[in-house]
FIBA-414693 format. One record per residue (C-alpha): residue in one letter; residue number from 1; z, x, y. Coordinates in Angstrom, 1 decimal. Example, Ala and Ser with C-alpha at 12.3 -4.5 7.8 and 13.67 -1.06 7.14 Angstrom:
<vokes>
VOKE  type  seq      up    east   north
VOKE     A    1     7.8    12.3    -4.5
VOKE     S    2     7.1    13.7    -1.1
</vokes>
This chain:
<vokes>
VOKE  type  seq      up    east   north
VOKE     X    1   -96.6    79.9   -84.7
VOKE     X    2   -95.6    76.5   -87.0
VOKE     X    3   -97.4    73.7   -85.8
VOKE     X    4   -94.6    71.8   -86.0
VOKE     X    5   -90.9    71.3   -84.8
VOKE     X    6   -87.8    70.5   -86.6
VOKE     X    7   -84.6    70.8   -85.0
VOKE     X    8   -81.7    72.6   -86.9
VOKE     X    9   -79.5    69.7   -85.8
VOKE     X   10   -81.3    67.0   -86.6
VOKE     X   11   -80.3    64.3   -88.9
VOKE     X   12   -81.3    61.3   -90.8
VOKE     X   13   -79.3    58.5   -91.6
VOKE     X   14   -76.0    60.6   -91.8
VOKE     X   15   -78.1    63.7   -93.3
VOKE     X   16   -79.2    67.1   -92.6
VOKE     X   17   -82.4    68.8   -94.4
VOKE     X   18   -84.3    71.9   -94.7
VOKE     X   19   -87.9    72.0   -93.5
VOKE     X   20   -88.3    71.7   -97.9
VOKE     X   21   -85.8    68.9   -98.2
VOKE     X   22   -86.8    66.9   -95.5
VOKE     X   23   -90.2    66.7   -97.2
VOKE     X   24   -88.9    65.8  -100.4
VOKE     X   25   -87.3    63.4   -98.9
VOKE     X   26   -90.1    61.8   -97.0
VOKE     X   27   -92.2    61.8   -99.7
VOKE     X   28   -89.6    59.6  -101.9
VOKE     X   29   -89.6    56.9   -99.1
VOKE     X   30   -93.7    56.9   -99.3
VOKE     X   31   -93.4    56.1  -103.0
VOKE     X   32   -89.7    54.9  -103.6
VOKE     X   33   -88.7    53.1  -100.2
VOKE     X   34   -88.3    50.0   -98.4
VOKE     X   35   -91.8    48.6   -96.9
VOKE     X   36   -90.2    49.4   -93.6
VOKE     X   37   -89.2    53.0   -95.1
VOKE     X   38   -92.6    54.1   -96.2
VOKE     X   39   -94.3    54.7   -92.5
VOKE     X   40   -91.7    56.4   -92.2
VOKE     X   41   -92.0    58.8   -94.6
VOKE     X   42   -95.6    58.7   -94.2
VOKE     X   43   -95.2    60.2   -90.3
VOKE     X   44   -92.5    62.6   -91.4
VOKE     X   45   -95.1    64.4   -94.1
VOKE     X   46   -97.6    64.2   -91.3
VOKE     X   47   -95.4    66.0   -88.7
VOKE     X   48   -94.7    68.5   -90.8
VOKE     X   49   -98.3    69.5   -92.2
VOKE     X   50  -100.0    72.6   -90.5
VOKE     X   51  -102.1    70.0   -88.5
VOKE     X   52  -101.5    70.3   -84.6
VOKE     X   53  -102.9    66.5   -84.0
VOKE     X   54  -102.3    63.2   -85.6
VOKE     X   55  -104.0    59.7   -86.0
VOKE     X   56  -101.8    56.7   -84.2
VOKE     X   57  -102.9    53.1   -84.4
VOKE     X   58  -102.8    51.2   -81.2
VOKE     X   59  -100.6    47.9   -82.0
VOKE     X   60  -103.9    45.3   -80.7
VOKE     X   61  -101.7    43.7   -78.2
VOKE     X   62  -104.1    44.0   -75.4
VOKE     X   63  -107.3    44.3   -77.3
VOKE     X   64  -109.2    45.4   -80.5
VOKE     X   65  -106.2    47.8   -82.6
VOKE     X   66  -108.2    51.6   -82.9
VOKE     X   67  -107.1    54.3   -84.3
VOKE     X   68  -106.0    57.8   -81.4
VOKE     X   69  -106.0    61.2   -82.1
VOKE     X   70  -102.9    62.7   -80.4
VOKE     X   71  -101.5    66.4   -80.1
VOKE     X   72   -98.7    67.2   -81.3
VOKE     X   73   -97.9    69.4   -78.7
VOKE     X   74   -98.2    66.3   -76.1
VOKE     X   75   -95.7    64.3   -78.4
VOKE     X   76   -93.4    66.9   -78.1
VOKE     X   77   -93.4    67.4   -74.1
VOKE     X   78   -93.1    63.5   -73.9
VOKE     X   79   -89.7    64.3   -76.5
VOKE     X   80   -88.4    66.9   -74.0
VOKE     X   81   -88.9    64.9   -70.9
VOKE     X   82   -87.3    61.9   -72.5
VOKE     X   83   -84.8    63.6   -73.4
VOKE     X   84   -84.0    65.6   -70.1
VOKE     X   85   -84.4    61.6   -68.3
VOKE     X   86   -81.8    60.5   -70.6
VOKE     X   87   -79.3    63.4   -71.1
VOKE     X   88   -80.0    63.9   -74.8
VOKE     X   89   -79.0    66.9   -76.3
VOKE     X   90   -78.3    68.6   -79.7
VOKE     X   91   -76.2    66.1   -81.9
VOKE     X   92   -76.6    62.6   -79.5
VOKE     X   93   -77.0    60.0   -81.7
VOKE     X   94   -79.5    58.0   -82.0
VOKE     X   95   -80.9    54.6   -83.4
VOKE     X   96   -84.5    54.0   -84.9
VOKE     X   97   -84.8    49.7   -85.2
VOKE     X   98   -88.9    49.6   -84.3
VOKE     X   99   -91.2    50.2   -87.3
VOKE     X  100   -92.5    53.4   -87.5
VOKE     X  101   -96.2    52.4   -87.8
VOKE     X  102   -96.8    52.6   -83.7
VOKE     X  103   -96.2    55.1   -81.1
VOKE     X  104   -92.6    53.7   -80.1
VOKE     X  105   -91.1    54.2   -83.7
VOKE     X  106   -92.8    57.4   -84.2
VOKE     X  107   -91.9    58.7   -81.2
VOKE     X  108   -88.0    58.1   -81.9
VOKE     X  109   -89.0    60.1   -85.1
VOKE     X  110   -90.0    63.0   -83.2
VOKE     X  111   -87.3    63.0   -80.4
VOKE     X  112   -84.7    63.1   -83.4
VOKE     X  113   -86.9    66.2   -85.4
VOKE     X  114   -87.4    68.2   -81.3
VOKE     X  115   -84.1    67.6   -79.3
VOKE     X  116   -82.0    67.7   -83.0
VOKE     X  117   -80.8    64.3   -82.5
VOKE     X  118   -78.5    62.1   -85.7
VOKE     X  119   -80.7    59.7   -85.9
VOKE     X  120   -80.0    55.9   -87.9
VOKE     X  121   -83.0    54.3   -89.5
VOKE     X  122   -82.5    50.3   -90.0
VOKE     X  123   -85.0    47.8   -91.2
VOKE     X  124   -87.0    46.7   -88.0
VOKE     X  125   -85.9    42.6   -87.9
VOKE     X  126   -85.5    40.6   -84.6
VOKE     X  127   -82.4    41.2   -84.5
VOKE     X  128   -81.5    44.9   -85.7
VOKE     X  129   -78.1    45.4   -84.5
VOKE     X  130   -76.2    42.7   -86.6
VOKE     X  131   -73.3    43.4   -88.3
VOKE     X  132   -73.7    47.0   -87.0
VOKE     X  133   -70.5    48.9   -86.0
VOKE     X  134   -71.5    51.8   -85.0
VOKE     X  135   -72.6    53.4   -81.3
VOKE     X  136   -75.2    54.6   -80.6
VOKE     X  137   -76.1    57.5   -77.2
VOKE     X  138   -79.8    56.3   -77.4
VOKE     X  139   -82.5    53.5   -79.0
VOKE     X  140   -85.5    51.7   -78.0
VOKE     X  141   -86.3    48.0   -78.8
VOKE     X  142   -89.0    45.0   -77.8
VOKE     X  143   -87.4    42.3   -75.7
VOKE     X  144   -87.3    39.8   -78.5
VOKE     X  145   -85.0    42.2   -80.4
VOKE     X  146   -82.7    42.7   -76.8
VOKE     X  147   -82.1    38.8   -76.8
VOKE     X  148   -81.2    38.8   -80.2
VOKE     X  149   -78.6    41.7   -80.2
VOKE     X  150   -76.9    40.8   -76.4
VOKE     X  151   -73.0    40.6   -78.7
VOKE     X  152   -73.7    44.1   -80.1
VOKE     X  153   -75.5    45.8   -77.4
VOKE     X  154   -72.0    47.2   -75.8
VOKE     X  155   -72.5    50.1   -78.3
VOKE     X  156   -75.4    51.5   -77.2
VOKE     X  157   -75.0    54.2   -74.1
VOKE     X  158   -79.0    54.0   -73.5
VOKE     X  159   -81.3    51.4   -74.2
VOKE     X  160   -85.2    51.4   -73.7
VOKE     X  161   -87.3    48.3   -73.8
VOKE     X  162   -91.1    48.4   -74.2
VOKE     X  163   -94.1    46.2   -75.6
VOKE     X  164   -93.6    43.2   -73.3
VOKE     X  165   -92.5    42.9   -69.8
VOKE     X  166   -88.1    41.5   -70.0
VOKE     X  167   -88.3    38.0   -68.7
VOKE     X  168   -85.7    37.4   -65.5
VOKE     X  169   -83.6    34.9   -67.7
VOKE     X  170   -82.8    38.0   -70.0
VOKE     X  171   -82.4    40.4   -66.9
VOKE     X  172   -79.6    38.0   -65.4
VOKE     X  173   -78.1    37.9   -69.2
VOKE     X  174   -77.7    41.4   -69.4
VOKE     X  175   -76.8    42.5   -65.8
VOKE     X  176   -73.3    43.0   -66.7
VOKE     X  177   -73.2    44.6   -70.1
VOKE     X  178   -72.2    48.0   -70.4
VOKE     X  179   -75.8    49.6   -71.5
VOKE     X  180   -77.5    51.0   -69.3
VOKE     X  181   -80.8    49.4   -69.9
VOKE     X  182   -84.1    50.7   -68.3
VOKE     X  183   -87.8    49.0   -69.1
VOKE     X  184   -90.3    50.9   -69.8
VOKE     X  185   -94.6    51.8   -68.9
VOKE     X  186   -96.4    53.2   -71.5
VOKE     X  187   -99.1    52.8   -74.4
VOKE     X  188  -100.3    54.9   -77.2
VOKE     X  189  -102.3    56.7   -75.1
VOKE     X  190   -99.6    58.2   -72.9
VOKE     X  191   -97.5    58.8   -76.1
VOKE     X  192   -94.8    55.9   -74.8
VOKE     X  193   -93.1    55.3   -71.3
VOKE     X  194   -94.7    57.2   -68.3
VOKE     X  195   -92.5    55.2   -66.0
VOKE     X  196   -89.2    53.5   -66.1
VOKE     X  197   -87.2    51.0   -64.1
VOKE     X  198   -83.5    50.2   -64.6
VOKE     X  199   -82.7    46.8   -65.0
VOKE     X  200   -78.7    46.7   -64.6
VOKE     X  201   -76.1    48.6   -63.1
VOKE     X  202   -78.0    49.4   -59.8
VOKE     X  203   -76.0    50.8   -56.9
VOKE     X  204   -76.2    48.8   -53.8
VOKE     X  205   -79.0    51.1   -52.1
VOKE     X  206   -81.2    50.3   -55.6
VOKE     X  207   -80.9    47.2   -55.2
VOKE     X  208   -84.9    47.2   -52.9
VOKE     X  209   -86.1    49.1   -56.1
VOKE     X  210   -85.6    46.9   -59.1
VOKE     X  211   -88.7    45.8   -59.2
VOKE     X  212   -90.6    49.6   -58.9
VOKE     X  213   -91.3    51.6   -61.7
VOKE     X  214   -90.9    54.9   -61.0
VOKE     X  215   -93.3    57.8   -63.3
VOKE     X  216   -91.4    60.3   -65.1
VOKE     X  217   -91.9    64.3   -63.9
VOKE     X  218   -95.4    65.4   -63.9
VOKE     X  219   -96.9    62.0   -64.0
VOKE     X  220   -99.4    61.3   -60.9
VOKE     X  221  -100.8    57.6   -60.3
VOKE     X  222  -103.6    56.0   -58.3
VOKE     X  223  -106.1    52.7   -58.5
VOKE     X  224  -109.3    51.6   -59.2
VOKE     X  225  -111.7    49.0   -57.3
VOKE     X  226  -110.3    46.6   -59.4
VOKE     X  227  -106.6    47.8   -58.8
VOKE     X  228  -105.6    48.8   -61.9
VOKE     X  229  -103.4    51.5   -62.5
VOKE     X  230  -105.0    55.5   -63.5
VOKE     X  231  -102.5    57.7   -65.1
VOKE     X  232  -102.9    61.4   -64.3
VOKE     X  233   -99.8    62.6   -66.5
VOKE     X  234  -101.6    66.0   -68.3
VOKE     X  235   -98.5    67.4   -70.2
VOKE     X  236   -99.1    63.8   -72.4
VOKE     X  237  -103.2    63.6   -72.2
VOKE     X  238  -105.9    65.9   -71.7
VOKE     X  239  -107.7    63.4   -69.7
VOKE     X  240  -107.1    60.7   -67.0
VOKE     X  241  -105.7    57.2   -68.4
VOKE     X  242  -108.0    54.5   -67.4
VOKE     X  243  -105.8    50.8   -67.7
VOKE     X  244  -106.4    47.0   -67.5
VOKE     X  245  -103.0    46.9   -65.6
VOKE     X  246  -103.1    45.3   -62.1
VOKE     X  247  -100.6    47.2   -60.1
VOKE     X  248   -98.7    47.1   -56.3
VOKE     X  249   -99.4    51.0   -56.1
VOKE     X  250   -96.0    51.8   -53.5
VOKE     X  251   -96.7    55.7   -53.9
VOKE     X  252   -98.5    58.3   -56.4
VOKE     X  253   -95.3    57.9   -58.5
VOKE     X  254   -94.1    54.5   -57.4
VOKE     X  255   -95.8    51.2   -58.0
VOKE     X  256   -94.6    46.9   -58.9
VOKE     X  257   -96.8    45.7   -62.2
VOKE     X  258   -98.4    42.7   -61.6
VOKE     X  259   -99.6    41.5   -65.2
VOKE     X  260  -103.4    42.5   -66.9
VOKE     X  261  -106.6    42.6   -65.5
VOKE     X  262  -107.9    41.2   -69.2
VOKE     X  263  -105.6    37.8   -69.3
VOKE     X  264  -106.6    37.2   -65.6
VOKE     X  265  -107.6    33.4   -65.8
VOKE     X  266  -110.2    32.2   -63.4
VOKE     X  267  -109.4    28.4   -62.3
VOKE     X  268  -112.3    26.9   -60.2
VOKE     X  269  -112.7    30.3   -58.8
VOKE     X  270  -108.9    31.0   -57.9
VOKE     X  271  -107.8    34.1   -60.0
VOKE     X  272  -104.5    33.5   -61.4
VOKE     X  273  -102.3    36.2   -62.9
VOKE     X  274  -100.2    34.6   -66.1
VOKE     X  275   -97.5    37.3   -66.0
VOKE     X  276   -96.9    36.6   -62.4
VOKE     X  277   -96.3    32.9   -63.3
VOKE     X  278   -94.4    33.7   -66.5
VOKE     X  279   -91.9    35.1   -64.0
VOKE     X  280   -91.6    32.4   -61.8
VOKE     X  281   -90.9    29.6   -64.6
VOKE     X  282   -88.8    32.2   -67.0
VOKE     X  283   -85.5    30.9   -65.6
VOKE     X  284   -86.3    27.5   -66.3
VOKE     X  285   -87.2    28.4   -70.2
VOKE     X  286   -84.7    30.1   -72.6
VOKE     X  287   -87.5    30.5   -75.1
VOKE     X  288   -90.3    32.4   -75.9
VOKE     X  289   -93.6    31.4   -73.7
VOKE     X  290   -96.5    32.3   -72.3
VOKE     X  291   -99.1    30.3   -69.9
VOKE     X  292  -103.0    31.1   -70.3
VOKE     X  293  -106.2    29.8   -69.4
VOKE     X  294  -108.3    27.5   -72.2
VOKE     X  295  -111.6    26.1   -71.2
VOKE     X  296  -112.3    23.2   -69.1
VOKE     X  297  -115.5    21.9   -68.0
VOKE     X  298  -114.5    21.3   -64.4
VOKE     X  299  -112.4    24.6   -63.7
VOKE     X  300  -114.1    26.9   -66.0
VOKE     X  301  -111.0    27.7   -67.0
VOKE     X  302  -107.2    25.7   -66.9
VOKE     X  303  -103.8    26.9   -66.4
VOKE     X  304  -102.0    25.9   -69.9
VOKE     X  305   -97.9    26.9   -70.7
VOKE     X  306   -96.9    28.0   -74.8
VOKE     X  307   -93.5    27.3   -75.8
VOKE     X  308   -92.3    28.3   -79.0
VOKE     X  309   -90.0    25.9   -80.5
VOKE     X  310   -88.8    22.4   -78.8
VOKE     X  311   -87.7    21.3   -75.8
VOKE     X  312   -87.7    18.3   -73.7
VOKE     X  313   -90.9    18.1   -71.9
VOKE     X  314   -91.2    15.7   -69.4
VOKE     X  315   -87.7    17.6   -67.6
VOKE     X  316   -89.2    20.6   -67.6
VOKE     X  317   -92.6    19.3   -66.4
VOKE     X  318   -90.5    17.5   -63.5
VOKE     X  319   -88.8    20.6   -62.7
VOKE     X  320   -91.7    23.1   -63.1
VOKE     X  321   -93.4    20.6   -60.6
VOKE     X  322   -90.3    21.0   -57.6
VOKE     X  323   -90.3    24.8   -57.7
VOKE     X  324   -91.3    26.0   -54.0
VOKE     X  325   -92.2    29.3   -55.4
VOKE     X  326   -95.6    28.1   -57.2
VOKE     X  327   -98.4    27.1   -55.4
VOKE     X  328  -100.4    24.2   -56.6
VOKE     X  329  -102.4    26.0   -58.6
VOKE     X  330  -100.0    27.7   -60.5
VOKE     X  331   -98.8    25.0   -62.0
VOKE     X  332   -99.7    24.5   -65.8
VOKE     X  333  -102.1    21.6   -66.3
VOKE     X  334  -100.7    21.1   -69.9
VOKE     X  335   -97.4    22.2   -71.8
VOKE     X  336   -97.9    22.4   -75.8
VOKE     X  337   -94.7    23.1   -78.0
VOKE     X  338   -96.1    25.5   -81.0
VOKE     X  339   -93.8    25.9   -83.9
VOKE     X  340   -93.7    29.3   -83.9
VOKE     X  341   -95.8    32.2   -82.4
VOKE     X  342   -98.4    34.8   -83.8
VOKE     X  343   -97.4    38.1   -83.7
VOKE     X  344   -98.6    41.3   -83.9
VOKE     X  345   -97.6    43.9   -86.2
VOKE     X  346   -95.0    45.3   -83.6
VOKE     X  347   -93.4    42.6   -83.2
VOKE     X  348   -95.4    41.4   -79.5
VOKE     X  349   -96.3    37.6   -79.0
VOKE     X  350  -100.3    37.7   -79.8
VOKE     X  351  -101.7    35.7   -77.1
VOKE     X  352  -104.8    35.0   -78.3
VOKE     X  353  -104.2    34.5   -82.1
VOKE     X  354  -101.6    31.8   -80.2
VOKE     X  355  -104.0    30.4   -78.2
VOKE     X  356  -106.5    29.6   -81.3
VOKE     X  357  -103.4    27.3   -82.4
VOKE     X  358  -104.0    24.5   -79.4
</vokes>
């Protein structure tokens, strides 16, 4: 049995390709393409060698980058389910705007190549979808790419968005466009999303879930003592998924993420969670932000906010200050404006890198 899978259907960038072809073609991206073409290329040549695992880099968002072994045959059950979630068949179209250096671009690789999808390759940017006509059944993107493509996003039937959490400003902003959008749970390690949560277009009775996501089939959850979220989902991993994600665990498929167990900042001994605070203050800031703990010699630790850009500091420190929804404590001690934020490769704000600015 071939250790791989291509699709008869599939398609790339308006063409089809023999198991032959489609490696002569992958190998002129390695050598002849764009720098966002040659991963690409790179992946494609790997799926279709007689190897039944491949390496994936993690994208060092939460921690050191390292490089995973993954089965093929996992990357192809999390292709199936996907697809069954999102009612891809045969000859949906598809969009492919993340680089293909992570799990989240590869795995639109390999959805295309299992469920035979038409699949579009443009060059990753922040804002993919400009001067883009075309509509699309399916894509995936990071929120910074989202805010960036709200005018064209009315061509897309189904949108996933993964990397970062999407702020409640950009929620409200997309509530009544046509997408259906859902967020997404996952790392390399689960091979993408093992849970999803729809951010628009609930039905009234939905309305109490919004903030749940729920784990795709054959996916079973619990905690730890530190309550962090364990991922029992064995059609994607051979073993159980330890995480640094604090979690409101509702059922063994249901559960509210609270932010990271690793960015946790310890303020004169109250633990304070930054993504629960980034929440609370993102209506009030249209930008990119982030709050995080620097060192203090009274607190250990204090509460500090990251804005990217400029903005008008002393209203916003006024208003930040009148919001009944944060306690004392959760209010930043300092606000610094940073020209622009580090990323990572992936396109994900890099905290610390940030941090090392101030």
């Amino acid at each position: 049995m071939e250790t791989f899978v291509l699709h008869s259907n599939f398609q790339f960038n308006g063409n089809s390709y023999s198991i032959k072809e489609l490696k002569e073609y992958a190998y002129s991206l390695v050598k002849e393409g764009e720098p966002y073409e040659v991963p690409i290329g790179d992946f494609i040549l790997d799926w279709l060698s007689a190897s039944t695992t491949l390496i994936v880099n993690t994208s060092g968002s939460t921690g050191a980058p390292k490089a995973i072994l993954i089965k093929k045959e996992h990357m192809i059950n999390s292709a199936l389910a996907t697809g069954s979630f999102f009612g891809l068949e045969s000859g949906s179209t598809a969009l492919l705007c993340l680089p293909a250096d992570f799990i989240a671009g590869k795995m639109m690789l390999v959805r295309a190549m299992v469920l035979g999808l038409r699949l579009t390759c443009v060059n990753p940017t922040s804002n993919p979808l400009e001067g883009i006509q075309v509509s699309y059944d399916f894509a995936a993107m990071v929120p910074l790419q989202l805010r960036n493509s709200i005018k064209y996003i009315g061509g897309i039937h189904s949108l996933i968005v993964g990397g970062a959490p999407i702020s409640e400003d950009l929620k409200s902003q997309v509530s009544q466009i046509r997408t259906k959008i859902f967020e997404t749970y996952g790392m390399t390690e689960t091979i993408t999303h093992i849970a999803v949560k729809q951010v628009n277009h609930f039905e009234h009775a939905e309305k109490e879930q919004e903030n749940l996501f729920k784990a795709v089939p054959n996916v079973i959850l619990s905690i730890d003592s530190r309550e962090c979220l364990i991922i029992d989902a064995p059609k994607v991993s051979d073993s159980l998924v330890l995480t640094n994600d604090i979690v409101d665990l509702v059922s063994n498929t249901q559960f509210k993420w609270l932010g990271r167990f690793d960015t946790v900042i310890n303020s004169g001994g109250i633990k304070l969670i930054p993504e629960q605070i980034e929440a609370l203050l993102s209506h009030l800031i249209s930008q990119r932000f982030f709050v995080a703990g620097v060192p203090d010699k009274m607190l250990g630790q204090k509460l500090v906010l990251l804005i990217e850009g400029e903005l008008a500091l002393t209203n916003l420190q006024e208003q930040i200050a009148s919001l009944t929804t944060l306690s004392k404590y959760q209010i930043p001690k300092n606000i610094f404006l940073v020209p622009k934020f580090l990323d990572t490769k992936n396109g994900k704000i890099d905290r610390f890198k940030t941090i090392s600015i101030i």
